[in-house]
Phi, psi and omega in degrees: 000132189257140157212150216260113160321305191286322174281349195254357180287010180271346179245308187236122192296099173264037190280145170086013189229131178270159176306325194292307200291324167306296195309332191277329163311296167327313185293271189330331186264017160125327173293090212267122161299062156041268181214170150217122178273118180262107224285333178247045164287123172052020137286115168224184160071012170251138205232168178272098177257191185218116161315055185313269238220150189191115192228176162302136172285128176301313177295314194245144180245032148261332208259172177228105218272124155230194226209096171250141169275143172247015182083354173271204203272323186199134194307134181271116154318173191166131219232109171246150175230030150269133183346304202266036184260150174221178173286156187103316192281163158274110181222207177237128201240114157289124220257188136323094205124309173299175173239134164254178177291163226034051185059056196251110184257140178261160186200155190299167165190190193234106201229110169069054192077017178212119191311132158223151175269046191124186181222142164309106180275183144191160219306339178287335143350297172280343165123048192217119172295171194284334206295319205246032160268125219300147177283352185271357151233035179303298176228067159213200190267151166296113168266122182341208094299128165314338180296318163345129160273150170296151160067029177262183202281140184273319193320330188280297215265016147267354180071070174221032185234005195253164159213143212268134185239141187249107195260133167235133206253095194304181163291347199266359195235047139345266182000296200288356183286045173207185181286307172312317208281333184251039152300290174327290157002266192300323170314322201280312208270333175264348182091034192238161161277145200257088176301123183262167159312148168239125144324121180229109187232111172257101196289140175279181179288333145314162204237154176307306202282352173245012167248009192204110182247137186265145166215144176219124170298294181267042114055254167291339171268005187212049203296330173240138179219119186233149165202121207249148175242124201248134183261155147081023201284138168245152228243121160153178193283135163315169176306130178292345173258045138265329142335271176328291180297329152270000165271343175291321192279357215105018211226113194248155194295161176196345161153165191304325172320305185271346168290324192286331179300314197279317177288326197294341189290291158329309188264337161269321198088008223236116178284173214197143146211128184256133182242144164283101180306344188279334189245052157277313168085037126214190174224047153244108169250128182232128144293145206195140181289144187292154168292091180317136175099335175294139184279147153221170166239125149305168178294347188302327188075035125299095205278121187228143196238147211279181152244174204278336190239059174247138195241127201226166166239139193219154203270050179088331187228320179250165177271150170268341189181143193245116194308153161059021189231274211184126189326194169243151173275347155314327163235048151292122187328156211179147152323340177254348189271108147331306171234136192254102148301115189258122188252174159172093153212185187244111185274149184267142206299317202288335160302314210261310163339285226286271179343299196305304202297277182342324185236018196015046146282122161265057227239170168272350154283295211302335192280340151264355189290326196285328187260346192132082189244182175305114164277356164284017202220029162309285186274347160321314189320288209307334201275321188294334194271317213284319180296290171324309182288327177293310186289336193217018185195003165051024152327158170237145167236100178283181213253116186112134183252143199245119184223176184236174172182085187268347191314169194196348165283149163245171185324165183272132170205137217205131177243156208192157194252204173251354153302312210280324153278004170258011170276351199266303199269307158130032206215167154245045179274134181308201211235346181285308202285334181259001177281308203296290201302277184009296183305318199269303165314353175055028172283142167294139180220113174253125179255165172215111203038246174301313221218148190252119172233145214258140176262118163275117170324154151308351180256016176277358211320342172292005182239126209217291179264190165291300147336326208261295175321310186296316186283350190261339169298320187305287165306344154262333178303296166151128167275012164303302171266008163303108184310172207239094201239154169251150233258128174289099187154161171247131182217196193245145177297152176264147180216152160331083185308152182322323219263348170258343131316305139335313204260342154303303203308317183322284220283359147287324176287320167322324188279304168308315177309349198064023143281136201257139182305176170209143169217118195257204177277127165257015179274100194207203219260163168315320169304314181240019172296307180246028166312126177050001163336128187284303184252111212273086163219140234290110166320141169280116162236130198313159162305308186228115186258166186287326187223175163281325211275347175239051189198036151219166176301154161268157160264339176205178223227352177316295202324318188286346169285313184301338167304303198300325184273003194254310209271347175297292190310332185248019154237035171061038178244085207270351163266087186218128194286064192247148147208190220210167179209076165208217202257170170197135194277098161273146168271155176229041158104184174279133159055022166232120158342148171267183169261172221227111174212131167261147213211143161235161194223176174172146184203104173250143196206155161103232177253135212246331164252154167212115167241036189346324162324277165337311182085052148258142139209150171236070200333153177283168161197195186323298179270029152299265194302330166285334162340281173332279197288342173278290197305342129348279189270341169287331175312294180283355160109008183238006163331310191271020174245010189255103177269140184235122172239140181311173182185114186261136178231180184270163199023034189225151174313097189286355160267002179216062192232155151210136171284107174296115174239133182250148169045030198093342193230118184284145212210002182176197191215159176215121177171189200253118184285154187295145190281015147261005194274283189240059131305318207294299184277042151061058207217159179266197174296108199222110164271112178224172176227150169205141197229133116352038204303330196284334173258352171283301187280351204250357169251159220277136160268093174321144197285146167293106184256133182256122181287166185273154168277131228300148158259344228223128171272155206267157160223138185275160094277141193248154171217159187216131195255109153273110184225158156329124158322329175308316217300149187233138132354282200280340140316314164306279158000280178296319170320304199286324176316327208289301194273343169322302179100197176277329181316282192313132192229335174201128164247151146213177165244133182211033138178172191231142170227163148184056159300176147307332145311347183269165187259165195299120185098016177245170151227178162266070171246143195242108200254127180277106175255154138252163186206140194197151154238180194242023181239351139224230201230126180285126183270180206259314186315301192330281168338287193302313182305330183272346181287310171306338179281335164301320174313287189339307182284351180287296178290351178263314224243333191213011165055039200244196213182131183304108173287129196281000000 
């Protein structure tokens, strides 16, 4: 809701308070403010002029050199290029000197040989968006009232000297969608009286009841309905500061009639709607639920077809208008149009829901119907409009309104005691003090001892219960002054859980590692649901999905990573880290939940060090990313339960894969996606991993034990194994561990030969032992005896044999 500092000082006296000192108020009471729009920030030096003379510029044939008074000793040129400017009009002149928005400063110049002094304007110009400028000056300059004085300030007779309060509105505060409504509002917060509009209506002799008779069907969608009729309306623009002030809330002019409708909506809360009685087609309005399958054309010029619980109003036989959303075009108000149906009723919100959604209309009546408007201030509206179309459209109004009126509710009235809200709230205000807040919201307050019992106005309808009373003494006495107390009771400090400790240290060490988190879609496409799955079972499809591309459970957490790296990469972000920690969905059959297993990932491409100063670089690969994923598991204490075995998969590299196994049971993959995936995805050498998170965090750690640091020295032996190609490292690896003893303390590998000297099907891997004990000094006997059983176990278990 925009609402105008200046428009609102007309119900409540805010002298000695700035819009910024409202707003922080307002906020405090529960309506939080937005903004505050300052409509002529950093605007000057714009005047009212007068169009003496307007003749062709001789060099250009768009521009038009004219001759304006700005109120000084003599008219200034000024070289313009809008269509519409003439002699004669009242327009808005940025003098020499001025600023427009965006800091658009004017100076004199020169356009095509011809001096000019300043610029002719027009409202976009000044900072009015285009949606909401009237179309007859949609692409020209604005023009005046002839009545305009020359040289006051234009910025003033545009209301653009005002400033805009931006309300953000729970659904439950309706009430504040009107002018009257954050009158009340702001009255209540300052102690102030809430002046209203008066109607002054002289009904001519003729009676409302012989040109227009109502009937309502529905009853429950419609308990008030009123409609009055104004005669002899002449057709043309509204007063410019009613103009001005609906383009301030949003709203843009279109003539008086239909301006007026729109202000009483603003200013009432109340929607309106004008019918041309003449293209009404009776002098019957009946309401009704639509007929199915039945047609309107909307103002819109949309032919949209009804449903049985759509609610329309029609002139006894077609409908005319979908109630509370938005007229027919069959009776819109027009330039010719003479006599005015005036509507003004109250639709109940979940009909008007319905309608709106259904045809995705959206309008600002359907958006208080939906939420709520007043029903008392039903016929007030109609009466303040009825006035207004007499004052500005020189309407005749005739005498009397023809209405149906089945509503039966009355105000809400809720009693409370003064225990009970200062127990709720933590305070001691007296029975004075809550009378006082009551009073200033202007609710009926009767006490009887202890308890208050409050009569809610209607335009209030979020207030029901007792709670509803309690929030509202709470926000104007102000929470800002509500005492500050600590929760009474004993309870235990929150703490981590194990499996939640685990899964930070992940996403902190990923991070430290220089991976950036990610968070993706767990939704994706049939193509790629069981793309790199760990676990291989029938992909989930939503009942109703958004997209093809969103519309099965994912299986694994890559594919959506590989987006990531596709879309970074193709904005020239060609080194990039990511991984992810979240669910992947298994089905357990039709109409059984799937299981839920959390899963971390990772996906890296491009260069993983670049020190270019230097002449360093370093592409990523394989033993990058294990890196990565072993210092993980070191993190967590499971190195020595973790096993890397080769492995071939589907879109995965078949020389550079690996299968991950903890404790034997495999639990992931590590490796290089196949280089036609990324081809496919426009990608450089892209590594990635997705792990078991879920298995990972539930296994068991051994307590952390510290060795003494060694004193006594270690001694290496290197060996170098010739075996079948086949022969994996880490097989080898586990044998020599295996056969070592206590003695043995580090295995690695730090070579491979498989040249032309080794013979066909062999290799070369070359192993580094250490053997150290930590209570003495090791003898070379020592040594040998344990070494040799690593030969043994070697030449037994793997058929490998010492390279001479």
């Amino acid at each position: 809701m925009f609402v105008s500092y200046k428009w609102l000082q007309e119900y409540v006296d805010l002298t000695g308070i700035s819009a910024s000192e409202l707003a922080d108020k307002i906020t405090k009471s529960g309506i939080e403010v937005e903004g505050v729009e300052v409509l002529n920030e950093g605007m000057k030096g714009i005047v009212v002029g007068h169009v003496v003379e307007r003749e062709q510029h001789p060099n250009a044939d768009k521009l038009s050199k004219c001759q304006v008074d700005l109120g000084g000793e003599a008219p200034v040129q000024i070289i313009c290029g809008a269509p519409n400017v003439a002699a004669g009009q009242k327009v808005a002149v940025a003098t020499v000197g001025a600023v427009l928005p965006g800091n658009f400063k004017i100076k004199k110049a020169k356009l095509r040989g011809e001096e000019s002094n300043g610029m002719i304007c027009s409202l976009q110009e000044l900072g009015i968006e285009s949606k909401l400028v009237a179309k007859e000056y949609s692409e020209g300059i604005f023009v005046f009232p002839n009545d305009t004085e020359v040289g006051q300030d234009a910025l003033a007779m545009l209301n653009r000297d005002d400033q805009i309060l931006e309300l953000s509105l729970t659904p439950n505060r309706a009430d504040a969608l009107s002018m009257l409504g954050v009158a009340y509002e702001v009255a209540a917060i300052l102690g102030k009286e809430v002046t209203l509009p008066q109607a002054q209506i002289e009904a001519s002799a003729e009676k409302a009841a012989d040109y227009v008779k109502v009937t309502v069907e529905a009853e429950a969608d419609n308990p008030i309905y009123t409609a009055k009729i104004i005669k002899n309306v002449k057709i043309g623009p509204s007063p410019l500061w009613m103009q001005t002030r609906l383009m301030a809330a949003g709203i843009r002019p279109h003539n008086n009639v239909v301006d007026i409708t729109n202000y009483i909506l603003l200013e009432y809360g109340q929607p309106l709607h004008a019918f041309d009685y003449d293209r009404f087609g009776s002098k019957e309005v009946l309401v009704r639920r639509a007929q199915a399958g039945e047609d309107i054309i909307t103002l819109d010029d949309v032919k949209r077809t009804l449903a049985a619980d759509h609610l329309v109003i029609t002139n006894g036989s077609v409908p005319v208008a979908l109630a509370g959303v938005m007229g027919g075009a069959n009776s819109e108000v027009q330039a010719d149009t003479t006599t005015v149906l005036l509507e003004s009723a109250y639709f109940t919100g979940g009909v008007i829901r319905k309608a709106s959604k259904d045809h995705g209309l959206r309008s600002e009546a359907s958006t208080r119907y939906e939420k709520g408007v007043d029903p008392s201030r039903v016929r007030a509206a109609a009466e303040r409009a009825a006035a207004l179309i007499a004052e500005y459209a020189g309407g005749e109004v005739l005498e009397g309104t023809v209405e149906v009126d089945t509503y039966k509710e009355g105000p809400a009235v809720v009693a409370i005691t003064l225990d009970k809200i200062n127990s709720v709230i933590g305070t001691q205000l007296t029975m004075d003090e809550v009378q006082d807040i009551f009073k200033r919201l202007q609710f009926g307050v009767v006490v009887d001892n202890d308890l208050l019992t409050v009569t809610v106005p209607t335009r209030r309808g979020d207030i029901t219960i007792e709670e509803d009373l309690i929030e509202e003494v709470a926000r104007l006495y102000g929470y800002d002054y509500l005492p500050m107390t600590l929760p009474i009771g004993s309870s235990n400090p929150g703490y981590l859980t194990d499996v939640q400790q685990k899964r930070r240290v992940v996403r902190r060490y990923l991070e430290g590692a220089g991976l950036y988190q990610a968070v993706t879609y767990s939704l994706t496409s049939a193509e790629k649901a069981a793309q790199f799955a760990l676990e291989k079972r029938e992909p989930i499809r939503l009942a109703m999905p958004m997209s093809e591309e969103r519309s099965m459970l994912r299986l694994s957490l890559v594919p959506q990573l590989l987006e990531g790296l596709k879309y970074n990469t193709a904005r020239q972000n060609d080194s990039i880290s990511l991984y992810e920690v979240g669910a992947v969905f298994l089905a357990n059959g039709a109409d059984v939940l799937p299981d839920e297993q959390e899963h971390v990932a990772g996906a890296i491409t491009g260069l993983w060090h670049s020190h270019l100063w230097q002449g360093e670089k370093k592409p990523v690969d394989f033993f990058v990313l294990k890196g990565i994923v072993e210092g993980m598991f070191a993190k967590l204490g499971l190195t020595q339960q973790v096993e890397y075995r080769q492995a071939v998969l589907d879109n995965m590299h078949p020389g550079r894969t690996a299968a991950v196994l903890l404790n034997g049971v495999e639990i992931g993959f590590i490796g290089q996606i196949h280089p036609s995936l990324q081809k496919e995805l426009d990608l450089k050498d892209t590594y990635v991993f997705e792990l078991s998170l879920s298995a990972i965090l539930a296994a068991t750690v051994e307590a952390l034990a510290y060795e003494v640091i060694p004193r006594f020295p270690s001694i290496t032996r290197d060996i170098a194994l010739v075996v079948d190609t086949e022969r994996t490292a880490g097989e080898l690896e586990q044998i020599i561990i295996g056969a070592g003893g206590a003695l043995l303390k580090d295995v690695h590998v730090f070579d491979l030969y498989e040249g032309d000297k080794m013979e066909q099907g062999k290799k070369s891997i070359a192993f580094s032992l250490k053997y150290f004990d930590p209570e003495r000094t090791l003898t070379d006997e020592d040594v040998t005896k344990a070494h040799e059983k690593v030969l043994d176990a070697v030449k037994e278990q793997a058929d490998a044999v010492l390279r001479g």
